[in-house]
N, C-alpha and C positions, 0 to 999 in steps of 0.2 A: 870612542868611535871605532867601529870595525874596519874592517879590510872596504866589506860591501860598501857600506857609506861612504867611507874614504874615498872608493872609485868613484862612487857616482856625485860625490861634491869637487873630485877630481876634473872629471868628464863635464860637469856643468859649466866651471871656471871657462875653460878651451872654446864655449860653444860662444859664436855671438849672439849674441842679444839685442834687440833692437827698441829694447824701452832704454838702454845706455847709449843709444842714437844722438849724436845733437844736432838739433833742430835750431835753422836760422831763423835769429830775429833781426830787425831794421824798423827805427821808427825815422821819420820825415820830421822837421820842425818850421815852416815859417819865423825866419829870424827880423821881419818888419822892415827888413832895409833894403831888399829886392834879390836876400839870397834866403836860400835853403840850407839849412844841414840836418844829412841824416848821419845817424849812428846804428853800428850793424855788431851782430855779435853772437853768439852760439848760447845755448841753452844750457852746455857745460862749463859755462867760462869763459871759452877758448875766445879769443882774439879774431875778429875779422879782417885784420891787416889785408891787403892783396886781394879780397874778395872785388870781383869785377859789379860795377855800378852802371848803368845807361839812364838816362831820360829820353823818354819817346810820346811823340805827341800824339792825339786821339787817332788818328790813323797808322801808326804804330812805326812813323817813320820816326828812324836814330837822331834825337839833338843834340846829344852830346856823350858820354860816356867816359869811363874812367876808372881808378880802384880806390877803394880803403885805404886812409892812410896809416901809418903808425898809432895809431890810438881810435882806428876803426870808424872812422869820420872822413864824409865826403861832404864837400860844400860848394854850391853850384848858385850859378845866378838862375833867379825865376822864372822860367820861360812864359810869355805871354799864353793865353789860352789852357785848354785842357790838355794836362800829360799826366806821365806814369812814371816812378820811377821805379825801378829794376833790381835789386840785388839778387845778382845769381852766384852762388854757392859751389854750384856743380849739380849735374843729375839729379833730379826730385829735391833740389832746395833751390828752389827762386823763389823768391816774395816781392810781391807785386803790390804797389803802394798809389793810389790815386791822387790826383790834387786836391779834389775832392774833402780828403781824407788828412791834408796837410795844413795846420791851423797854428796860430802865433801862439 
């Protein structure tokens, strides 16, 4: 490899990249007994510990809210009618999960 390459594989390492981005996931699960658990977690592995959780009802008022716990799982009782649940990440990572959408 020369000088020239060298720089410019040098220069490339430094730059960010944003397909090395990780992107939040969170799936919901109806567990049949009148709770929920969801599990949340990054696209690189990484651990959702601490990532902050809300359920909000179809008018988008807070029923409850919370974080990931050690092993990236929150577990909530079912709230009656249509909600959403929340995992937000930070800045352009929330993912928005319907009841809908949440199935035993």
């Amino acid at each position: 490899m020369n000088k020239k390459q060298l720089s410019f594989a040098l220069m490339l390492s430094m730059m960010p990249l944003t397909s090395l981005a990780h992107t939040p996931l969170c799936s919901c699960y109806d567990n049949g007994d009148g709770t929920v658990l969801c599990e949340g977690g990054f696209s690189d592995g990484s651990s959702a510990a601490g990532v902050e959780l809300a359920v909000v009802d179809a008018n988008g008022n807070k029923l409850l809210d919370g974080k990931m716990n050690g092993d990236s799982e929150f577990e909530f009782n079912k709230p009656e009618g249509d909600y959403k649940v929340q995992f937000n990440a930070g800045p352009g990572h929330l993912v928005e999960i319907s009841s809908e959408d949440i199935t035993e």
